[in-house]
KEPA-907606 format. One record per atom (N, C-alpha, C, O): residue in one letter; residue number from 1; x, y, z. Coordinates in Angstrom, 1 decimal. Atoms other than C-alpha are relative to their C-alpha. Example, Ala and Ser with C-alpha at 12.3 -4.5 7.8 and 13.67 -1.06 7.14 Angstrom:
2
<r 'a', 1, <0.9, -1.2, 0.0>>
<r 'a', 1, <12.3, -4.5, 7.8>>
<r 'a', 1, <0.9, 1.2, 0.0>>
<r 'a', 1, <1.9, 1.2, 0.7>>
<r 's', 2, <-0.9, -1.1, 0.0>>
<r 's', 2, <13.7, -1.1, 7.1>>
<r 's', 2, <-0.8, 1.1, 0.8>>
<r 's', 2, <-0.3, 2.2, 0.9>>
This chain:
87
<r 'x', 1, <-0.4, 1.3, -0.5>>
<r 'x', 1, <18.4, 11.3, -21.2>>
<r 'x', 1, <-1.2, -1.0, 0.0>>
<r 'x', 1, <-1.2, -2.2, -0.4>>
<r 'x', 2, <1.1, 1.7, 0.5>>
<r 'x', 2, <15.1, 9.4, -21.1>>
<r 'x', 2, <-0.6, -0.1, -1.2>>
<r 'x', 2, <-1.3, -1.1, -1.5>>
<r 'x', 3, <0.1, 1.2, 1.6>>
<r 'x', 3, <14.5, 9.1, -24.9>>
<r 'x', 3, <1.1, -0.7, 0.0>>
<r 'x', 3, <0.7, -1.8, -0.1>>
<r 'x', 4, <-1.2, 0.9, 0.1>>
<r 'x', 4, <18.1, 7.4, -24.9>>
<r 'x', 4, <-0.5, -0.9, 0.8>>
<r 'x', 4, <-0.6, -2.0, 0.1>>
<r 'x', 5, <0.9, 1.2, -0.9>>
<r 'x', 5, <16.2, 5.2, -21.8>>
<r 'x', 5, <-0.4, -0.6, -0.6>>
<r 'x', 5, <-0.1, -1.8, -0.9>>
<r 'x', 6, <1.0, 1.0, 0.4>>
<r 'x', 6, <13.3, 4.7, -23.6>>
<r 'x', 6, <0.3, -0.5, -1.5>>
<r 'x', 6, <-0.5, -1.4, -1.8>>
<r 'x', 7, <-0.9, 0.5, 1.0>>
<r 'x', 7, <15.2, 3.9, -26.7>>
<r 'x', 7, <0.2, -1.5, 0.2>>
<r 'x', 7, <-0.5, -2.4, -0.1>>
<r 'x', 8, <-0.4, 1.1, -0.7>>
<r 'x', 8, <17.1, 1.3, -25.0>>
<r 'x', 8, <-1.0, -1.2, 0.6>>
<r 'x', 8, <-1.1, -2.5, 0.6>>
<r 'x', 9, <1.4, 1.1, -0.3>>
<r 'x', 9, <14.1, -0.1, -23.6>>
<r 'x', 9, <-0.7, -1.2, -0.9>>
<r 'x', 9, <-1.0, -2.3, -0.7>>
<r 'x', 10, <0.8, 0.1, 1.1>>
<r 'x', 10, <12.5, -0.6, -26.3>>
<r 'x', 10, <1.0, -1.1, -0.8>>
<r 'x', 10, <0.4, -2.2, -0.8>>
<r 'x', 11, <-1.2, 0.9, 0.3>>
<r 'x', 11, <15.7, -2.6, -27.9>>
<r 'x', 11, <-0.1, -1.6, 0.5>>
<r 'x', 11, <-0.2, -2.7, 0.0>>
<r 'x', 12, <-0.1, 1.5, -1.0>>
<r 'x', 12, <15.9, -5.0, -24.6>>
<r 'x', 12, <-1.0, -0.7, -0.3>>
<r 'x', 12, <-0.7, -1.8, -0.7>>
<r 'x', 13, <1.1, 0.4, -0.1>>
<r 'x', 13, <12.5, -5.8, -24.7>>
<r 'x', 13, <-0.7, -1.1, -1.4>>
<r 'x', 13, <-1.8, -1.7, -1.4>>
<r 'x', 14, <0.1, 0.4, 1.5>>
<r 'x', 14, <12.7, -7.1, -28.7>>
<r 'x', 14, <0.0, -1.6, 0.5>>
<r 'x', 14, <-0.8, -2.5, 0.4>>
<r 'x', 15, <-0.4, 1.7, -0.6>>
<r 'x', 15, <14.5, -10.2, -26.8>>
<r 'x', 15, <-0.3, -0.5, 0.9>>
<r 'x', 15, <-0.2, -1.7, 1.1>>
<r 'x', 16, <0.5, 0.9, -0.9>>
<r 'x', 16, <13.2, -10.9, -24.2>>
<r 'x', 16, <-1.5, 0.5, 0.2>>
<r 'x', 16, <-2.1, 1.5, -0.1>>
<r 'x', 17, <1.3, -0.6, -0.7>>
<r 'x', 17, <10.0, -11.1, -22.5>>
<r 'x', 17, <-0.5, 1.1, 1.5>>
<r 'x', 17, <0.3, 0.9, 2.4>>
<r 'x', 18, <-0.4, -1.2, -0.8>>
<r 'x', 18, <9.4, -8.3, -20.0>>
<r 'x', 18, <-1.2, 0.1, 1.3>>
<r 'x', 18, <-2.4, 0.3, 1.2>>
<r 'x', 19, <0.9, -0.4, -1.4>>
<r 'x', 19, <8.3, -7.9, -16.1>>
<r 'x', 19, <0.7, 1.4, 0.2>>
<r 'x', 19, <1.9, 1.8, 0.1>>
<r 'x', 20, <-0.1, -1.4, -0.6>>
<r 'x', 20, <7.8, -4.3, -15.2>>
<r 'x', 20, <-0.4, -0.3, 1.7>>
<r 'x', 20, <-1.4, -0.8, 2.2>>
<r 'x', 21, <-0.1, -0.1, -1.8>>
<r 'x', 21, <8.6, -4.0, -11.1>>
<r 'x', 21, <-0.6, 1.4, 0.0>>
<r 'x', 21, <-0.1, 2.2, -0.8>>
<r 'x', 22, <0.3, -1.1, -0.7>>
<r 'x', 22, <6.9, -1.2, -9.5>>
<r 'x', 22, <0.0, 0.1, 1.7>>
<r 'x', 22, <-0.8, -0.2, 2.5>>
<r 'x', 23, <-0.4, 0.0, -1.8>>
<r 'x', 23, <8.6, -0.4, -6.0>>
<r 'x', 23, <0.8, 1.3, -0.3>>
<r 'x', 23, <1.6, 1.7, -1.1>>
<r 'x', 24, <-0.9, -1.4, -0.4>>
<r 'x', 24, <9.8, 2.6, -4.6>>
<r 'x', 24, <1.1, -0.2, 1.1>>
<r 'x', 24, <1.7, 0.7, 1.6>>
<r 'x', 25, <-1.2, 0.6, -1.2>>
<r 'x', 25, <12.2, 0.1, -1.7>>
<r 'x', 25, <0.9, 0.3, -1.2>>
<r 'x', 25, <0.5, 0.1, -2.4>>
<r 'x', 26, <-1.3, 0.2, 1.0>>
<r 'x', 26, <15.8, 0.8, -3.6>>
<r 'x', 26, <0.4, -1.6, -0.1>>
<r 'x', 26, <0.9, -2.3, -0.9>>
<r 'x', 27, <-0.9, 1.9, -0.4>>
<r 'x', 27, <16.8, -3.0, -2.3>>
<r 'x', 27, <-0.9, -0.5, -0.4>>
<r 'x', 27, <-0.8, -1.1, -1.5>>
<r 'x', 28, <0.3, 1.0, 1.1>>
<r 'x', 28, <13.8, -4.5, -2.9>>
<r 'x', 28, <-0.4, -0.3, -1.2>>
<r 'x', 28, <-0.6, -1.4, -1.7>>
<r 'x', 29, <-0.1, 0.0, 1.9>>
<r 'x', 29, <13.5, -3.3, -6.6>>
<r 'x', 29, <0.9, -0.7, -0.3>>
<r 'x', 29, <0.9, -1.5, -1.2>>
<r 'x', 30, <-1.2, 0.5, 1.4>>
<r 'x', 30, <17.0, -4.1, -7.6>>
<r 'x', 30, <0.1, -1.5, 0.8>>
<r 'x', 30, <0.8, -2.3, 0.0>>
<r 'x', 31, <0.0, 1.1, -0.2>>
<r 'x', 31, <16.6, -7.4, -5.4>>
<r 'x', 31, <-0.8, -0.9, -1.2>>
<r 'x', 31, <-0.4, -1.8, -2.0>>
<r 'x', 32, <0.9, 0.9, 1.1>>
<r 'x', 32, <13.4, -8.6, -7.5>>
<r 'x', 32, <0.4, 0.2, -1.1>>
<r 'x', 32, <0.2, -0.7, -1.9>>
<r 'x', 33, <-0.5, 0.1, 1.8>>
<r 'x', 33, <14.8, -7.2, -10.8>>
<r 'x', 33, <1.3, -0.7, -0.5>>
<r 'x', 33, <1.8, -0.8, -1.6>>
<r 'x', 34, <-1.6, 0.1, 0.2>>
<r 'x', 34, <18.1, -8.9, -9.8>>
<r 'x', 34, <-0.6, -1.8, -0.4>>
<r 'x', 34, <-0.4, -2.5, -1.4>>
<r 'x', 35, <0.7, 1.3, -0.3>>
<r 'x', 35, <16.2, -12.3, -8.7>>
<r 'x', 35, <-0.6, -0.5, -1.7>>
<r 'x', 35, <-0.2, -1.5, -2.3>>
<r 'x', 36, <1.0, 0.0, 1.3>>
<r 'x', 36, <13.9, -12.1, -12.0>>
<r 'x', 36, <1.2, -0.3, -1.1>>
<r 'x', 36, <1.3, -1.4, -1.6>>
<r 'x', 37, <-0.4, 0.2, 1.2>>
<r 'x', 37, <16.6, -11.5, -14.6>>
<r 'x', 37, <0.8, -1.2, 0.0>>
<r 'x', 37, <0.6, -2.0, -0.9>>
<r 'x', 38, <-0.7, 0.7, -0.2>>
<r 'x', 38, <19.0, -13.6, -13.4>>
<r 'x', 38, <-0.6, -2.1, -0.1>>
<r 'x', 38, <0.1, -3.0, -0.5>>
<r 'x', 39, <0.3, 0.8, 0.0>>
<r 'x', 39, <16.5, -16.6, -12.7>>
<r 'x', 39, <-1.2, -0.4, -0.8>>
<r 'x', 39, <-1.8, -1.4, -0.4>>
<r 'x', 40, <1.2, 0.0, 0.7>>
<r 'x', 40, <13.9, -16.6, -14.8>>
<r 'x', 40, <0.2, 0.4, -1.8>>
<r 'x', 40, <1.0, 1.4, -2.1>>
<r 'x', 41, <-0.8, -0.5, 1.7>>
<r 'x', 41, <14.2, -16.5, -19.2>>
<r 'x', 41, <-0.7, 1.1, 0.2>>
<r 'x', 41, <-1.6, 0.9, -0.7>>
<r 'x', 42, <0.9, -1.1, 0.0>>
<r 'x', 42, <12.2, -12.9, -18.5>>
<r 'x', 42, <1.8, 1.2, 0.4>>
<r 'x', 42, <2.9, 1.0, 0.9>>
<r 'x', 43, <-1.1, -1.1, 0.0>>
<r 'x', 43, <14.2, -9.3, -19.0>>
<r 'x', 43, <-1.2, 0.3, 1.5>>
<r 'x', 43, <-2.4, -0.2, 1.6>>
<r 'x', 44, <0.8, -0.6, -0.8>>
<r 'x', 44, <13.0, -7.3, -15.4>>
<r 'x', 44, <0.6, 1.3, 0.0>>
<r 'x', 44, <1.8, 1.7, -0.1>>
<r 'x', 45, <-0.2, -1.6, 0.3>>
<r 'x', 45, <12.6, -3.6, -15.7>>
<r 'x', 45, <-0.3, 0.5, 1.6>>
<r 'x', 45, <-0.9, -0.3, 2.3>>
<r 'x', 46, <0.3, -0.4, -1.3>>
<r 'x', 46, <12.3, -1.6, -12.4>>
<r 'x', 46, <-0.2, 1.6, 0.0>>
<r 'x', 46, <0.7, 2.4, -0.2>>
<r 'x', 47, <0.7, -1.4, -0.2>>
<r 'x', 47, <10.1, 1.9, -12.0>>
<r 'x', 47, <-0.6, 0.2, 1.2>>
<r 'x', 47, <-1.7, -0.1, 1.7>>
<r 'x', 48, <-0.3, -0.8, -1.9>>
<r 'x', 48, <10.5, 3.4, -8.5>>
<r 'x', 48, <-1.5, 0.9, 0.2>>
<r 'x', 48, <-2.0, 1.0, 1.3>>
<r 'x', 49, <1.2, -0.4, -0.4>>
<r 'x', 49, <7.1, 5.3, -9.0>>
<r 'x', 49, <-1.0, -0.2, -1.0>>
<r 'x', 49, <-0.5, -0.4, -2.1>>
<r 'x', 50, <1.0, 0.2, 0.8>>
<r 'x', 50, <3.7, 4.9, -10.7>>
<r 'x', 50, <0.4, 0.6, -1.4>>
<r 'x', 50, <0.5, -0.2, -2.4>>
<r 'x', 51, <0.0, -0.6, 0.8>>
<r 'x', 51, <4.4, 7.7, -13.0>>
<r 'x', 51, <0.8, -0.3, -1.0>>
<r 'x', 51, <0.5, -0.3, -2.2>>
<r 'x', 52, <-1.2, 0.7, 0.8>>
<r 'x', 52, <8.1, 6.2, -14.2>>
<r 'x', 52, <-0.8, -1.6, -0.5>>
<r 'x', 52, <-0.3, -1.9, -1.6>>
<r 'x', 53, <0.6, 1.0, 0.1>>
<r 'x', 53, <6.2, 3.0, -14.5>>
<r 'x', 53, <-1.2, 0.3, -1.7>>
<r 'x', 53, <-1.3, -0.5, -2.6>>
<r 'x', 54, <0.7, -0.4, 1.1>>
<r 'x', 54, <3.6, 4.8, -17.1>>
<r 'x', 54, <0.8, 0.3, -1.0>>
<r 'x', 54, <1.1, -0.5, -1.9>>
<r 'x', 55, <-1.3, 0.0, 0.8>>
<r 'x', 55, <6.3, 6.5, -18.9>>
<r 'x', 55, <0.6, -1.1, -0.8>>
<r 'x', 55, <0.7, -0.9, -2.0>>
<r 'x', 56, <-0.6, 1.0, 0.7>>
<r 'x', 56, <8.0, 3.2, -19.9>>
<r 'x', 56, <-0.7, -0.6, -0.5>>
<r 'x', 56, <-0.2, -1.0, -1.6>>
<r 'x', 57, <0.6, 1.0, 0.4>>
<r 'x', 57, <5.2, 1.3, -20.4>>
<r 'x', 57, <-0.6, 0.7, -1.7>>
<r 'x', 57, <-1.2, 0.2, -2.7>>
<r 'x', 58, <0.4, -1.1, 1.5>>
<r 'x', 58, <4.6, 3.9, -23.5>>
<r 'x', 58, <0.7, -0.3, -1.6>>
<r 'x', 58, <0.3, -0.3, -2.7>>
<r 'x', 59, <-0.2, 0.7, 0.8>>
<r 'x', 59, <7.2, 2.3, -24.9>>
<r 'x', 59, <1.2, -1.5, 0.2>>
<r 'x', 59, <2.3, -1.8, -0.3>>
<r 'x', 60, <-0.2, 1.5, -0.1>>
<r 'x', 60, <7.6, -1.4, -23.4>>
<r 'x', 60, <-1.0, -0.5, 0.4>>
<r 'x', 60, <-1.5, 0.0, 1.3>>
<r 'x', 61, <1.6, 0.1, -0.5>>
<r 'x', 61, <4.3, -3.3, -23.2>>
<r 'x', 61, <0.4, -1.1, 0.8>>
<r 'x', 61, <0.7, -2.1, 0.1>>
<r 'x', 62, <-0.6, 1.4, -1.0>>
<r 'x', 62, <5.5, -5.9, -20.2>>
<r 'x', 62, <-1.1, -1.2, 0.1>>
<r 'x', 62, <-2.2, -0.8, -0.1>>
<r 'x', 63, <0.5, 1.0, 0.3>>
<r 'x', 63, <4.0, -9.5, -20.2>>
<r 'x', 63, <-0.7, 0.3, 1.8>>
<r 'x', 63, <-1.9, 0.4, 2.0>>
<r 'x', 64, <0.6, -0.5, -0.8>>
<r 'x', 64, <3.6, -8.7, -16.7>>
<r 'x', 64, <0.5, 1.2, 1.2>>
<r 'x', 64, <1.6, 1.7, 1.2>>
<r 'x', 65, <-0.1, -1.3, -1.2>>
<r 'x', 65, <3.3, -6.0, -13.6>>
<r 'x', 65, <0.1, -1.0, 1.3>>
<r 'x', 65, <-0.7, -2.0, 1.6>>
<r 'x', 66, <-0.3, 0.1, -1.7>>
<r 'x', 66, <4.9, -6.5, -10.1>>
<r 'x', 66, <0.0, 1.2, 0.8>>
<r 'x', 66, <0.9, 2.0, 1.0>>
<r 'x', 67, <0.6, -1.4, -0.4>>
<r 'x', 67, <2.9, -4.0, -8.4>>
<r 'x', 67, <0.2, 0.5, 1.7>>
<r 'x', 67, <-0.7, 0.0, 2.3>>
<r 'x', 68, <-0.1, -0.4, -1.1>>
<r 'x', 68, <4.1, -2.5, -4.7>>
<r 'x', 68, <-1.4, 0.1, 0.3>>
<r 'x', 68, <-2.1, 0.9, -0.3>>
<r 'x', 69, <1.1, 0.0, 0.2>>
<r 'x', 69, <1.1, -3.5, -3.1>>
<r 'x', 69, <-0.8, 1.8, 1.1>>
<r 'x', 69, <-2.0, 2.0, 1.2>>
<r 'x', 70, <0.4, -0.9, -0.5>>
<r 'x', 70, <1.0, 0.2, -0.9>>
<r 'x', 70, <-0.4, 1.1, -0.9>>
<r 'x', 70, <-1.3, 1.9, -0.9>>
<r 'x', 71, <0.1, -1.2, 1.3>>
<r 'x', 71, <2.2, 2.1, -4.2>>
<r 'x', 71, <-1.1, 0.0, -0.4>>
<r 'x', 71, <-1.7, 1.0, -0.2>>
<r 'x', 72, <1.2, 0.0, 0.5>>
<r 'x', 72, <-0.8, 0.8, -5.8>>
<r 'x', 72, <-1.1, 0.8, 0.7>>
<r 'x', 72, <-2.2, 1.0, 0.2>>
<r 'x', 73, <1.9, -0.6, -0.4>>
<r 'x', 73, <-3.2, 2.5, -3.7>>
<r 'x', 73, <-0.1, 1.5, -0.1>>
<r 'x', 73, <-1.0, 2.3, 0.1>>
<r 'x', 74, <-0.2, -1.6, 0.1>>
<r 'x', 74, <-1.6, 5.8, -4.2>>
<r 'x', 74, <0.2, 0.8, -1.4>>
<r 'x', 74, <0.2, 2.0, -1.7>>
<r 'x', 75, <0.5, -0.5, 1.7>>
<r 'x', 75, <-1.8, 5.8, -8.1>>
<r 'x', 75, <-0.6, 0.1, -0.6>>
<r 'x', 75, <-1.4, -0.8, -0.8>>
<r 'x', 76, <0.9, -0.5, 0.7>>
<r 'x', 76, <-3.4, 7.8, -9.9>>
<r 'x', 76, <-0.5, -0.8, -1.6>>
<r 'x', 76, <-1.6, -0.6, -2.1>>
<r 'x', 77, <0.0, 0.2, 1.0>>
<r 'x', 77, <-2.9, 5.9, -13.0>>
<r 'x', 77, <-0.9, -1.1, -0.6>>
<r 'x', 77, <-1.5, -1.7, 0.2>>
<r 'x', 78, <1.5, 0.7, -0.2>>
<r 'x', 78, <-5.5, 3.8, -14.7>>
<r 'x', 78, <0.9, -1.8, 0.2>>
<r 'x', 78, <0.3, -2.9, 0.6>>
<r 'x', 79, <-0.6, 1.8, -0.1>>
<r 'x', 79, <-2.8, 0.3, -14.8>>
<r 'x', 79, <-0.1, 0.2, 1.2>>
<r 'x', 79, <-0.9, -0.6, 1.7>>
<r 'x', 80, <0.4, 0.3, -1.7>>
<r 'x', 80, <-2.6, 0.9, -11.0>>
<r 'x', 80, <-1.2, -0.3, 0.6>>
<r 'x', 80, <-1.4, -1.0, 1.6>>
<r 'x', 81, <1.5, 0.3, -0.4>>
<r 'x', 81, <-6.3, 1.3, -10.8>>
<r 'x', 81, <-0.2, -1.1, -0.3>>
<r 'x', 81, <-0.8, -1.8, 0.6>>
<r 'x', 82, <0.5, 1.3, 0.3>>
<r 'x', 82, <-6.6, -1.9, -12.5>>
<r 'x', 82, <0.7, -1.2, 1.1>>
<r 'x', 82, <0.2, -2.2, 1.6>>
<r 'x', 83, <-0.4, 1.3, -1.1>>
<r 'x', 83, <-4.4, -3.8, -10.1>>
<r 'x', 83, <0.1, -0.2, 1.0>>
<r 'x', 83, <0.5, -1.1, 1.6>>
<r 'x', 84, <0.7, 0.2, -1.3>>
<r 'x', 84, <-5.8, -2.6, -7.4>>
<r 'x', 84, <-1.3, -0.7, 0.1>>
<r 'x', 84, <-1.5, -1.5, 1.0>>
<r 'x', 85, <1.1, 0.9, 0.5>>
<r 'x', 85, <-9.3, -3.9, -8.7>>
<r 'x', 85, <0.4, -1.5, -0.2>>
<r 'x', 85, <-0.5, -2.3, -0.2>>
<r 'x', 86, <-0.3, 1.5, 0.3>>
<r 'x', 86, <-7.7, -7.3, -9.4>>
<r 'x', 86, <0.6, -0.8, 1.6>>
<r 'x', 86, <0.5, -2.0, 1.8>>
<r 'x', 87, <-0.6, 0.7, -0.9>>
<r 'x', 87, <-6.1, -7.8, -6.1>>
<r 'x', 87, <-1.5, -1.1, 0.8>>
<r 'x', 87, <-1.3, -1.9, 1.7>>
């Protein structure tokens, strides 16, 4: 099922421009991914943890990251490293 995902992804992402959410709240992911698509000309993608967040980005390169600022300090990964260094 997630090459069919990342398939799909990869499709949306042709058309529009793309915010990747990273939050592991259920409400406030699908809030800000709800808020984002609906109000903004940007597609919003939502990955509940760092790791699903890497995964995707493999194959959707997002214009930008909305980074859970606690997740961030608990990932391993080098884009979280980086936006923990930027905060």
């Amino acid at each position: 099922m997630p090459q069919i995902q990342d398939t799909l992804l990869e499709e949306m992402h042709a058309t529009r421009k793309t915010i990747l959410i990273v939050e592991d709240d259920p409400y406030i992911g699908e809030f800000l991914t709800m808020a984002i698509s609906q109000e903004t000309p940007y597609q919003a993608l939502l990955a509940e943890t760092g790791e699903r967040a890497f995964e995707m980005i493999q194959h959707v390169k997002p214009s930008l990251f909305v980074l859970d600022y606690v997740l961030g300090s608990s990932c391993d990964f080098p884009e979280c490293q980086f936006a923990e260094i930027s905060r």
